[in-house]
C-alpha positions in Angstrom: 10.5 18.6 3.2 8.5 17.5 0.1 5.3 16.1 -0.4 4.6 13.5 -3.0 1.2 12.9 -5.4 1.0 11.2 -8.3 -1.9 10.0 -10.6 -0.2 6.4 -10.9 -1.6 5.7 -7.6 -5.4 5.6 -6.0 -6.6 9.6 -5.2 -5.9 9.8 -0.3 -9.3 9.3 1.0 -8.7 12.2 3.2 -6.2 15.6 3.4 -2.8 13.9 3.4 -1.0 13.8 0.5 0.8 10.0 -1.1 3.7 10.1 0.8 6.2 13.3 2.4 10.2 13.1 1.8 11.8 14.3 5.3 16.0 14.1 4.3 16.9 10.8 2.7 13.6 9.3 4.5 10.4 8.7 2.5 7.3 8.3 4.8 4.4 6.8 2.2 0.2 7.3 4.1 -2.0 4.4 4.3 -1.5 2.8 0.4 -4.1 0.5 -0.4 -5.4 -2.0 -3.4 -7.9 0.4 -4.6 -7.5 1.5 -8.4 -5.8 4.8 -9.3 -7.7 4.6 -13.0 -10.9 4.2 -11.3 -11.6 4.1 -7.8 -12.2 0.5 -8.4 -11.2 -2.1 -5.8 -9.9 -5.8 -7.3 -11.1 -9.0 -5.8 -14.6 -7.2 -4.5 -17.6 -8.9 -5.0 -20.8 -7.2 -4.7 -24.6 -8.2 -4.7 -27.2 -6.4 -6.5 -27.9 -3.5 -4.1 -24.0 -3.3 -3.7 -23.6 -4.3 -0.6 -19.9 -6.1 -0.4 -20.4 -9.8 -0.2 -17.0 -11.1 -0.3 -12.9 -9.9 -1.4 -10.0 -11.9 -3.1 -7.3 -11.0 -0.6 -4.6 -12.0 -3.7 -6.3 -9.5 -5.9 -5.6 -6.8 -3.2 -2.0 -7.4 -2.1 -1.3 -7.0 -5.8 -2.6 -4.4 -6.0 -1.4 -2.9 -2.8 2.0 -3.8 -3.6 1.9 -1.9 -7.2 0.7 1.2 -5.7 2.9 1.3 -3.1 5.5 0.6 -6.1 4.0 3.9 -8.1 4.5 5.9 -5.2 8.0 5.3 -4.4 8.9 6.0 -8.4 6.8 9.2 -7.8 9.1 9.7 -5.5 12.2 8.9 -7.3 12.8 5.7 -5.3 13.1 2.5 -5.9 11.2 -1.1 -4.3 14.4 -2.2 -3.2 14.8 1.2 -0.8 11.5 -0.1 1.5 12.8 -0.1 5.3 9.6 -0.3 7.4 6.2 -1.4 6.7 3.2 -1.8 8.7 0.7 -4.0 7.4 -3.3 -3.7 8.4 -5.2 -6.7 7.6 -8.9 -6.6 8.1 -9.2 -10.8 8.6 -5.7 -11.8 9.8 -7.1 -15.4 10.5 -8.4 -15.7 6.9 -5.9 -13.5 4.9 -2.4 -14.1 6.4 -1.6 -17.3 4.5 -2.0 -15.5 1.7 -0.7 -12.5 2.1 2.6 -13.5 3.2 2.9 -16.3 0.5 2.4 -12.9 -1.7 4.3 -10.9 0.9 7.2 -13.3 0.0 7.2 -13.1 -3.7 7.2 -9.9 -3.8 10.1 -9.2 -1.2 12.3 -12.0 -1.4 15.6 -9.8 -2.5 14.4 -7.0 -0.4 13.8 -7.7 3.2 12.4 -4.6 5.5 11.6 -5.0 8.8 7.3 -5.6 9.1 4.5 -5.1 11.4 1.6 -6.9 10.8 -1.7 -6.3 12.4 -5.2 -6.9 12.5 -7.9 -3.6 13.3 -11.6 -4.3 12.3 -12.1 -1.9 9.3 -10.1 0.5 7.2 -11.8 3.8 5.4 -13.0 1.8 2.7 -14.1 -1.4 1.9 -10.6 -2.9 1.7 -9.5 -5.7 3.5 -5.2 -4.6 3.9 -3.2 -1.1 4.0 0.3 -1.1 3.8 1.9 1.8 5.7 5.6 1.9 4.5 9.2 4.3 5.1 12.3 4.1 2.5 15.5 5.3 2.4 15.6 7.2 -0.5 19.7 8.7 0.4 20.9 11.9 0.4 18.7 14.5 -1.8 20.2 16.2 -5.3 20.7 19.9 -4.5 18.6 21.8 -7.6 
């Protein structure tokens, strides 16, 4: 078993590292849209006492996708080698039109099999997490 970090995607909220190679599986944490450079989350809109007043949902599936992305490199995979994902939405009525339009573009030569749900908050003010397992193949003997 290996763990994965890297500084290409946003810092884990918590103790957990980016994702944990078990074989020739990958198994990636929660990955969302926030920005590895600075913490920064695209698409939120805040008012002056920075209270969160309103999210571009495309601005965070790019930006969930891409750090998914970074991770798997980290890992010496590839986007093609997704399997699984889970997909938390914050606003499934408002959001899901969107995301899968994105969801499409994004996947349409690579088809893993997908969960999507709704849950009322994530860690952060984010409104979607993507959860996500790859086959990486067989591991290189050092």
């Amino acid at each position: 078993m290996s763990t994965v970090q890297t500084d290409d995607a946003p810092a884990p909220v918590g103790l957990y590292p980016h994702a944990r190679r078990v074989g020739d599986l990958l198994f990636l944490s929660g990955i969302g849209p926030r920005n590895a450079a600075d913490n920064s989350i695209p698409g939120n809109r805040y008012d002056d006492r920075g209270q969160l007043v309103g999210y571009d949902i495309a601005a965070q599936c790019r930006s969930v996708f891409q750090n998914v992305k970074a991770v798997l490199e980290a890992a010496g995979g590839r986007w093609e080698q997704l399997v699984d994902i889970t997909v938390f939405l914050t606003d499934i009525t408002r959001d899901f039109e969107t995301y899968n339009r994105l969801y499409a573009e994004y996947f349409a030569d690579v088809r893993p099999c997908r969960t999507t749900v709704e849950i009322t908050a994530l860690p952060t003010p984010i409104a979607i997490e993507l959860k996500c397992i790859a086959y990486l193949g067989p591991q290189e003997s050092p």
